[in-house]
N, CA, C and O atoms as CSV, one atom per row, in Angstrom:
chain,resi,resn,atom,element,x,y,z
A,1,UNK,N,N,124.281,129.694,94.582
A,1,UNK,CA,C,124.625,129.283,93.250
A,1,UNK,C,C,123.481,129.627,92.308
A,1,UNK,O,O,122.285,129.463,92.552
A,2,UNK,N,N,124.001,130.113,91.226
A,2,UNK,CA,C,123.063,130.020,90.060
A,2,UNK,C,C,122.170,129.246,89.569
A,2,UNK,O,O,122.481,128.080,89.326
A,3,UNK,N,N,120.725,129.762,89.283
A,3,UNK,CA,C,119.890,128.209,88.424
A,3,UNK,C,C,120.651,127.637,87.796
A,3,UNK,O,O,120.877,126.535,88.296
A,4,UNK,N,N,121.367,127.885,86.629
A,4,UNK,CA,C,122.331,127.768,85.225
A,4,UNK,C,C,123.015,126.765,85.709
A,4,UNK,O,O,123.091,125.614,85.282
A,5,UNK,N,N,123.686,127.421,86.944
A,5,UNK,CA,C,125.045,126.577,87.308
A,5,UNK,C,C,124.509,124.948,88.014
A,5,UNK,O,O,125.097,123.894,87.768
A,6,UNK,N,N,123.368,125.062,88.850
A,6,UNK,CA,C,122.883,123.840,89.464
A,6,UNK,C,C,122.144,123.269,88.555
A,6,UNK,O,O,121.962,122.105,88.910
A,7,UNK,N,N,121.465,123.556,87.261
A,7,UNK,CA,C,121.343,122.754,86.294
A,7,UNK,C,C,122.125,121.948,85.477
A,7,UNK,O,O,121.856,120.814,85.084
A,8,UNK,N,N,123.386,122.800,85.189
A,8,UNK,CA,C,125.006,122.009,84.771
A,8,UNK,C,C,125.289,120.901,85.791
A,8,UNK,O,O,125.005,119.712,85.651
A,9,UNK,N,N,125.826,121.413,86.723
A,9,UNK,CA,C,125.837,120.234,87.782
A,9,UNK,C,C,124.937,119.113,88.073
A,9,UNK,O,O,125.497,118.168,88.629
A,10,UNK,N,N,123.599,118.968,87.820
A,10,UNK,CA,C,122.506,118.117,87.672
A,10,UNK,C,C,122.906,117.596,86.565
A,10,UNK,O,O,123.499,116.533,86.745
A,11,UNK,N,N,122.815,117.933,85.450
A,11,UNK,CA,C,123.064,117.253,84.204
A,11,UNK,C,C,124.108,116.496,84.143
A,11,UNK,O,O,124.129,115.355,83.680
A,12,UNK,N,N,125.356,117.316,84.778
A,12,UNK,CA,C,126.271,116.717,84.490
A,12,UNK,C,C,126.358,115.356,85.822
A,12,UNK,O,O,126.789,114.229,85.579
A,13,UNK,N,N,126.017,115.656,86.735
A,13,UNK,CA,C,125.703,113.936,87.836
A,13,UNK,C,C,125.287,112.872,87.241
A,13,UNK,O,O,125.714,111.719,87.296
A,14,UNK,N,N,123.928,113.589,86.334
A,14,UNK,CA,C,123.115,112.006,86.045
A,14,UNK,C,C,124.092,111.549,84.748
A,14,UNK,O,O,124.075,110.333,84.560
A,15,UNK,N,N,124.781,112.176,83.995
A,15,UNK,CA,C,124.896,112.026,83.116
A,15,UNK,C,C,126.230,110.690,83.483
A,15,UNK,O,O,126.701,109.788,82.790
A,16,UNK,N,N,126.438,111.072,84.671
A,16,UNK,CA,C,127.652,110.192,85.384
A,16,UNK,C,C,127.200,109.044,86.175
A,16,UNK,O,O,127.931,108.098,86.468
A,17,UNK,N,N,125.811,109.173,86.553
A,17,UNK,CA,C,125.030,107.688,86.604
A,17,UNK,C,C,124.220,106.818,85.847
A,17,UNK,O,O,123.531,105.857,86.191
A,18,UNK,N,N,124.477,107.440,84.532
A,18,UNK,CA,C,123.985,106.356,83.920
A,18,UNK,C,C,124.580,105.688,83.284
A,18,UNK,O,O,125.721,106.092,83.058
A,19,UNK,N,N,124.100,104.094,82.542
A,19,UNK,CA,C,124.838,103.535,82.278
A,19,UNK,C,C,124.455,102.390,81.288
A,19,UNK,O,O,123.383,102.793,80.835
A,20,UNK,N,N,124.643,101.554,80.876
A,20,UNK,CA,C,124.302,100.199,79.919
A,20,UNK,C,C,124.470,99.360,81.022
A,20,UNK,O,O,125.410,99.439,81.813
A,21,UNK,N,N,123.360,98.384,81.081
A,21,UNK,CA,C,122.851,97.534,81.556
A,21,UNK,C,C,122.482,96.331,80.914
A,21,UNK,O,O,122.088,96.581,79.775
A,22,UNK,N,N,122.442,94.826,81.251
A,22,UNK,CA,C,121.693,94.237,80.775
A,22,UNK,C,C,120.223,94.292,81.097
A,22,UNK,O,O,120.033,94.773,82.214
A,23,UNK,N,N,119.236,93.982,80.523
A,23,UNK,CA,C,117.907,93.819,80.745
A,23,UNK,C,C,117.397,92.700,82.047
A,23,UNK,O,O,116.699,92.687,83.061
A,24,UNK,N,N,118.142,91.947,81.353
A,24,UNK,CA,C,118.015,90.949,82.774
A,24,UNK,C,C,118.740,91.390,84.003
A,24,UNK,O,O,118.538,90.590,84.917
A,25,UNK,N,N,119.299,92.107,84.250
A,25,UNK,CA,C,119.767,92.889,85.802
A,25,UNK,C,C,118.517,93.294,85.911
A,25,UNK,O,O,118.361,93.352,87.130
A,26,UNK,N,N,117.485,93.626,85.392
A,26,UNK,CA,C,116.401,95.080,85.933
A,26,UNK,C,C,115.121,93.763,85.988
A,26,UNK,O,O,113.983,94.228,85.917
A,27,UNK,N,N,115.181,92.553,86.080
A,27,UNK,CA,C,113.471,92.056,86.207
A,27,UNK,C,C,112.893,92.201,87.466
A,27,UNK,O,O,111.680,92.268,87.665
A,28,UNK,N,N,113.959,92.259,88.504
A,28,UNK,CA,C,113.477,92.727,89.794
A,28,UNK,C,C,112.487,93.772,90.068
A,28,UNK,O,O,111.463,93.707,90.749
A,29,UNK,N,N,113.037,94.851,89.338
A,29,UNK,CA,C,112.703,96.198,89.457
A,29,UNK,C,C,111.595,96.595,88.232
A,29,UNK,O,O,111.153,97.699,87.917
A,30,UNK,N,N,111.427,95.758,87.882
A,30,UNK,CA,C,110.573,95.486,86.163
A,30,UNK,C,C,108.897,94.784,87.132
A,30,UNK,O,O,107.799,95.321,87.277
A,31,UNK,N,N,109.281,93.786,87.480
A,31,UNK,CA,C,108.567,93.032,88.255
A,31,UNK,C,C,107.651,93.895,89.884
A,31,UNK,O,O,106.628,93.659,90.526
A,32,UNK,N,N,108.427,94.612,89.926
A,32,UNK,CA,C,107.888,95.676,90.907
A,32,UNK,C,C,107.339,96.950,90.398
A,32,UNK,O,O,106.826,97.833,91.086
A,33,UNK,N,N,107.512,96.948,89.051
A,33,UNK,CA,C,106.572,98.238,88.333
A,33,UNK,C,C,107.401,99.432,88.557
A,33,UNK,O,O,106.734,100.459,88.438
A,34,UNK,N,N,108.861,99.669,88.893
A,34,UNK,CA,C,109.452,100.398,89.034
A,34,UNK,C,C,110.293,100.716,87.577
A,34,UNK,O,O,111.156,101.572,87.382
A,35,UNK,N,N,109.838,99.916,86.819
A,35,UNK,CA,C,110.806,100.549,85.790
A,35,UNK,C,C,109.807,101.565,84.254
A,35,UNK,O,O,109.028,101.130,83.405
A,36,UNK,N,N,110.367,103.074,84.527
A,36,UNK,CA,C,109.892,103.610,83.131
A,36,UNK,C,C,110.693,103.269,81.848
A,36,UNK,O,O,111.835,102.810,81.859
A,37,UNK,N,N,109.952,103.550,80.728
A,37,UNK,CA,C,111.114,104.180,79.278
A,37,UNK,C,C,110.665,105.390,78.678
A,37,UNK,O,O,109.641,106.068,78.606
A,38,UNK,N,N,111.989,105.390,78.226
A,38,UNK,CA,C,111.954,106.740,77.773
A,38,UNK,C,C,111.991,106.327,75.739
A,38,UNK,O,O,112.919,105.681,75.253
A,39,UNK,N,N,111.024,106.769,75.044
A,39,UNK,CA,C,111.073,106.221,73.458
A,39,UNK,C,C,112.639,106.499,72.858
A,39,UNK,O,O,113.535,106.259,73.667
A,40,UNK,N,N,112.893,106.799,72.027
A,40,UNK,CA,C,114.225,106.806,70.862
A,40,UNK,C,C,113.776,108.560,70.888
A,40,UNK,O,O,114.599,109.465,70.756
A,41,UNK,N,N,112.771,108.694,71.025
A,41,UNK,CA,C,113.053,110.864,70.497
A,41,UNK,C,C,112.804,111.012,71.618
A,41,UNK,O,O,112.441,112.177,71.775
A,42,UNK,N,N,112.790,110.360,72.708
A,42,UNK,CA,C,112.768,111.162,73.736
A,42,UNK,C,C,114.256,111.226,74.544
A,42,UNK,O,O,115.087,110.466,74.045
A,43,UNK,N,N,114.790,112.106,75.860
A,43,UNK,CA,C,116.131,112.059,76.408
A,43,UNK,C,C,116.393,111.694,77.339
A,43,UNK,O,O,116.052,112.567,78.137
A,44,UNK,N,N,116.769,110.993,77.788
A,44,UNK,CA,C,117.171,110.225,78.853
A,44,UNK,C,C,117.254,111.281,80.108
A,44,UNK,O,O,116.338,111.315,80.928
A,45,UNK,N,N,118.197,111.991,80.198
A,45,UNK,CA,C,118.421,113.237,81.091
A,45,UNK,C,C,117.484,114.203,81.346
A,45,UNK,O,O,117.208,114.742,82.418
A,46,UNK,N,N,116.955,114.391,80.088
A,46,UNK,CA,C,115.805,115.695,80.442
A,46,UNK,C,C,114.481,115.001,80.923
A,46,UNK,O,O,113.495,115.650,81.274
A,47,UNK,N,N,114.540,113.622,80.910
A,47,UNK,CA,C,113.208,113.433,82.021
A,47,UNK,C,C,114.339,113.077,83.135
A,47,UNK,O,O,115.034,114.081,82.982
A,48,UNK,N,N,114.607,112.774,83.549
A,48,UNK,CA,C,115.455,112.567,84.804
A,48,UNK,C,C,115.020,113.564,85.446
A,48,UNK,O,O,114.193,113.531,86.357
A,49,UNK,N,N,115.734,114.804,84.857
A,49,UNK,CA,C,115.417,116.213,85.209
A,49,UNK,C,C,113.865,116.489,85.772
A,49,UNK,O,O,113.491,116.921,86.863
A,50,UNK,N,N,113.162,116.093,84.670
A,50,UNK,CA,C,111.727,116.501,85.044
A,50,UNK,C,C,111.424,115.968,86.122
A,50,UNK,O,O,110.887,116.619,87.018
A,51,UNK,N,N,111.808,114.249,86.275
A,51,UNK,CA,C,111.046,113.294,87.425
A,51,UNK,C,C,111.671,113.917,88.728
A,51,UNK,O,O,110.932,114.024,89.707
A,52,UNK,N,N,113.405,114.471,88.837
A,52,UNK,CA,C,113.710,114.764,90.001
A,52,UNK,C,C,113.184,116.059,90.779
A,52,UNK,O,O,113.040,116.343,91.968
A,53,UNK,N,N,112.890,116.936,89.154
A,53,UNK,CA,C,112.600,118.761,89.642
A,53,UNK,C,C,110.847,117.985,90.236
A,53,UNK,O,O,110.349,118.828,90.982
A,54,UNK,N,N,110.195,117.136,90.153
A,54,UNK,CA,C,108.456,116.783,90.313
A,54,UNK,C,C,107.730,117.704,89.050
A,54,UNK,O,O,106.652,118.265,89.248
A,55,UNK,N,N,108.272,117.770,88.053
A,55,UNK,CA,C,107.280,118.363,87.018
A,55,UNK,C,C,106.395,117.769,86.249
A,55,UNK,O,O,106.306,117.211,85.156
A,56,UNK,N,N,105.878,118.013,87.005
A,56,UNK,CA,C,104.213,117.463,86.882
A,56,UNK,C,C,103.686,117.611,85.364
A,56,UNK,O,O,103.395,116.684,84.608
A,57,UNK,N,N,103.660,118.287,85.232
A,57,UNK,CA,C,102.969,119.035,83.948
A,57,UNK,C,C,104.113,118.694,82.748
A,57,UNK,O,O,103.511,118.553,81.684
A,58,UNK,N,N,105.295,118.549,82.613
A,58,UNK,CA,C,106.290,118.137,81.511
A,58,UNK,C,C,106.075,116.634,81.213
A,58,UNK,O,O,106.081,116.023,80.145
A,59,UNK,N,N,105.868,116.196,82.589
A,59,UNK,CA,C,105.861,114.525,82.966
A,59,UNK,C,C,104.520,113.868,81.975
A,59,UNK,O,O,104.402,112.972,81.138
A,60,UNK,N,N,103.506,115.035,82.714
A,60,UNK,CA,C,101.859,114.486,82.477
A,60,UNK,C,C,101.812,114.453,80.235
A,60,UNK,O,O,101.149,113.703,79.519
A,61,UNK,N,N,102.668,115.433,79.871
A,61,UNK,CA,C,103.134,115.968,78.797
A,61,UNK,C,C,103.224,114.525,77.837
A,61,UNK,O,O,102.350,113.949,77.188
A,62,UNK,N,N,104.489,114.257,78.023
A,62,UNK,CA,C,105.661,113.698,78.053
A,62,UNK,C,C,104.706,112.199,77.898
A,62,UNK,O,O,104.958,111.526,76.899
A,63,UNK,N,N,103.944,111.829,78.578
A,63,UNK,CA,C,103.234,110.513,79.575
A,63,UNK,C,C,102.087,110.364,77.900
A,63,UNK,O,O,101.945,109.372,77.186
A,64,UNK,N,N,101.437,111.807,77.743
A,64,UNK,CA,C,100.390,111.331,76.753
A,64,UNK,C,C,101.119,111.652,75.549
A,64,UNK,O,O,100.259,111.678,74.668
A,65,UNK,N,N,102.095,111.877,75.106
A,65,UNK,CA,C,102.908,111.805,73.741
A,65,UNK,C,C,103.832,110.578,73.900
A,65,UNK,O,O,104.930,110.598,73.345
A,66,UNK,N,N,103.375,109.321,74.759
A,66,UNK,CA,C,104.265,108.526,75.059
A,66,UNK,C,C,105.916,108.172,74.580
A,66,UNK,O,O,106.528,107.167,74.218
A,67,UNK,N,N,106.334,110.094,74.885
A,67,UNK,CA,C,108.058,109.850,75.208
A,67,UNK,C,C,108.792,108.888,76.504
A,67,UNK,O,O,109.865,108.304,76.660
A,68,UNK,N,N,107.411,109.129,77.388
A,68,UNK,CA,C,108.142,108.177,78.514
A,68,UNK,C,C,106.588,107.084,78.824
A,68,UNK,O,O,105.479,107.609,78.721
A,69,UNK,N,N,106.693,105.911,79.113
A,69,UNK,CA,C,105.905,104.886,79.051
A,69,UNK,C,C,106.271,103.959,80.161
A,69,UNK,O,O,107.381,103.902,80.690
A,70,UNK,N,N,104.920,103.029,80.546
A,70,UNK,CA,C,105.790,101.709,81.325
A,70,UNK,C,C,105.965,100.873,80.028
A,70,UNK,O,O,105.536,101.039,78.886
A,71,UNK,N,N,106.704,99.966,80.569
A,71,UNK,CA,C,107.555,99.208,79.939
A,71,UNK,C,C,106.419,98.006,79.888
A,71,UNK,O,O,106.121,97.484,80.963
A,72,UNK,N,N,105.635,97.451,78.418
A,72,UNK,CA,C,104.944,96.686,78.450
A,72,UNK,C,C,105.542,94.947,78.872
A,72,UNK,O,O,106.709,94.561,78.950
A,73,UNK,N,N,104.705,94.433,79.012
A,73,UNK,CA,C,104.779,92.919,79.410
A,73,UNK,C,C,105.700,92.131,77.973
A,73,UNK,O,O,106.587,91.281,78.051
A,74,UNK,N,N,105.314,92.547,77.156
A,74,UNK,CA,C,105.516,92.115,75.438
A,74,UNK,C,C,106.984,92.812,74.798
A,74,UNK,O,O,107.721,92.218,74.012
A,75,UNK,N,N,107.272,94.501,75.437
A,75,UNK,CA,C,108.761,94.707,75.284
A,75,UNK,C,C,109.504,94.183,76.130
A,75,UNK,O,O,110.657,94.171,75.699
A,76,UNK,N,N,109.383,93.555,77.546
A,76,UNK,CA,C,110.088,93.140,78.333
A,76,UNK,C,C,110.096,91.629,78.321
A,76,UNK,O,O,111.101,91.318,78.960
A,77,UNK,N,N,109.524,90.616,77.944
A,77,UNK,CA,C,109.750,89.634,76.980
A,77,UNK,C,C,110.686,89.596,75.873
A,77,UNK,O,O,111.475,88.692,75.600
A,78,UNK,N,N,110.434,91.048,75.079
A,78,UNK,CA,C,111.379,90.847,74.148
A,78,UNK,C,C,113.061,91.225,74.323
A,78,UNK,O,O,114.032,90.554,73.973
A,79,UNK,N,N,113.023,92.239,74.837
A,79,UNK,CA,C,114.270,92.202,75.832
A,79,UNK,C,C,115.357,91.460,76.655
A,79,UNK,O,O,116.581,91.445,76.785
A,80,UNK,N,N,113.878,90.656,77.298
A,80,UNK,CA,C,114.955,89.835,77.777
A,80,UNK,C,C,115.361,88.501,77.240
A,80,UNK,O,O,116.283,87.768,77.597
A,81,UNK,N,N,114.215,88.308,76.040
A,81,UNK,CA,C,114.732,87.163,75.025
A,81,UNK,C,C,115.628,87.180,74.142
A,81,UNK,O,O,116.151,86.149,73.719
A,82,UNK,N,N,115.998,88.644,73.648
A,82,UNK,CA,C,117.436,89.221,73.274
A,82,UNK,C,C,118.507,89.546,74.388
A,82,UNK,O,O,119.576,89.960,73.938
A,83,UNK,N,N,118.410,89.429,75.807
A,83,UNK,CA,C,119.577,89.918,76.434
A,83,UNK,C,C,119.563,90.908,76.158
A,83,UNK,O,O,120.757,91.170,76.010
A,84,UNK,N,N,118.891,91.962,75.906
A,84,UNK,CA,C,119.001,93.442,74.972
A,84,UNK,C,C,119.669,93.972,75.922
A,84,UNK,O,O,119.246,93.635,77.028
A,85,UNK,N,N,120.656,94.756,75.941
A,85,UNK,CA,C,121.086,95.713,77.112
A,85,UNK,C,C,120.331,97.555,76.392
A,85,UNK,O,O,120.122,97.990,75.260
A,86,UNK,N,N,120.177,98.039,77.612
A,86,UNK,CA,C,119.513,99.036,78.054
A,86,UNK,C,C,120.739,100.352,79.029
A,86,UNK,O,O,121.546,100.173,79.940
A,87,UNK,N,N,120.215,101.910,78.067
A,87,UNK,CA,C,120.523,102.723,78.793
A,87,UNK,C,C,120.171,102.881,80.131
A,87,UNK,O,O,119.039,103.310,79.906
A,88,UNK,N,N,120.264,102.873,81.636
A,88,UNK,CA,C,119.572,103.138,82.274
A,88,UNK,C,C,120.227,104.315,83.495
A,88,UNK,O,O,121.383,104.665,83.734
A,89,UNK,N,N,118.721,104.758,84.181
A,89,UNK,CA,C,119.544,105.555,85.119
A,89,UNK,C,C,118.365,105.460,86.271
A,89,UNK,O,O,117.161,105.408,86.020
A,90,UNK,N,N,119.015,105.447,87.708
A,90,UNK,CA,C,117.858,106.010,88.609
A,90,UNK,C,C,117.777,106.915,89.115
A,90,UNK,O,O,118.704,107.525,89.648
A,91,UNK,N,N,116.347,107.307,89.061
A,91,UNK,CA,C,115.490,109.024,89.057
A,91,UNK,C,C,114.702,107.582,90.981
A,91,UNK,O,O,113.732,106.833,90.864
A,92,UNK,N,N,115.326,107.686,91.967
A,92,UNK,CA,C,114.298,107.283,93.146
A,92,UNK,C,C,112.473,107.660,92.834
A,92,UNK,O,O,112.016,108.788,93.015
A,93,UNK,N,N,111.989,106.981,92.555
A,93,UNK,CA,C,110.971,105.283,93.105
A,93,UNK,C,C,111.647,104.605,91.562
A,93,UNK,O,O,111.600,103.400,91.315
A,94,UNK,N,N,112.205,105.541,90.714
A,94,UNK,CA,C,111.639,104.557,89.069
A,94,UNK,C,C,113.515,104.476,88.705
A,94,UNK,O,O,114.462,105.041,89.252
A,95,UNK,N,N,113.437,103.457,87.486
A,95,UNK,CA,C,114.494,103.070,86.992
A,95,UNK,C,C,114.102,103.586,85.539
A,95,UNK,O,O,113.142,103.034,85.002
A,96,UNK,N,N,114.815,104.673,84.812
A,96,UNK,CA,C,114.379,104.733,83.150
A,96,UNK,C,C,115.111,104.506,82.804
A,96,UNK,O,O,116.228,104.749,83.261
A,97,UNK,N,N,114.721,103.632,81.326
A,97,UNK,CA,C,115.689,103.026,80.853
A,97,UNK,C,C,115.386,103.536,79.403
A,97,UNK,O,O,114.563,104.423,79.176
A,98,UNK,N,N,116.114,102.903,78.452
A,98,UNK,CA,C,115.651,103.599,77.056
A,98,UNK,C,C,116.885,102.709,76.054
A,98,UNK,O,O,118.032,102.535,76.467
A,99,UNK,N,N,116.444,102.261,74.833
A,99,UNK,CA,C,117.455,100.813,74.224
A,99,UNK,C,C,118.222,101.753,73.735
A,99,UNK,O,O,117.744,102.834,73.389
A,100,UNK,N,N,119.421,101.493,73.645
A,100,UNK,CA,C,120.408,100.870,73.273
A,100,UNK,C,C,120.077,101.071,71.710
A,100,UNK,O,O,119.295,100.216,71.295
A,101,UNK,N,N,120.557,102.142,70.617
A,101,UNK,CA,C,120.381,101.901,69.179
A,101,UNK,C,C,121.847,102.201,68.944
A,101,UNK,O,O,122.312,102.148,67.805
């Protein structure tokens, strides 16, 4: 198969596992340091992409223009003091999530 074509097909999987969540489903996984975000300009899918392809260098990118971040102690308070529900998807070790606008 084609790069092209197994990139469509990638995109189009995650795009079929992700989902809206409440915030409070994820303190487990919050609490275990497993959960990233992804900011408002950043894409949900195209780090997926990055975290699953191991791109290091998009990630490391990405990490100091904080498009993707851990999830502080102070947004996850606030979250879950709103019930905020959350885009989320899992990329295995991490959960990214990204709000809901």
């Amino acid at each position: 198969m084609s790069e092209l074509t197994d990139n469509q097909e990638l995109i189009a999987r995650l795009n079929g596992e992700t989902a809206k969540i409440d915030w409070h489903e994820l303190q487990k996984h919050y609490a275990l340091g497993n959960v990233l975000a992804v900011s408002a300009a950043g894409d949900l899918i195209q780090v997926a992409i990055a975290l699953h392809q191991d791109n290091a260098a998009q990630i490391q990118q990405w990490l100091s223009e904080e498009v993707i971040f851990e999830v502080s102690d102070q947004q996850a308070l606030a979250w879950y003091e709103a019930n905020a529900t959350v885009w989320a998807l899992v990329i295995p070790p991490f959960i990214l999530v990204q709000a809901v606008s």
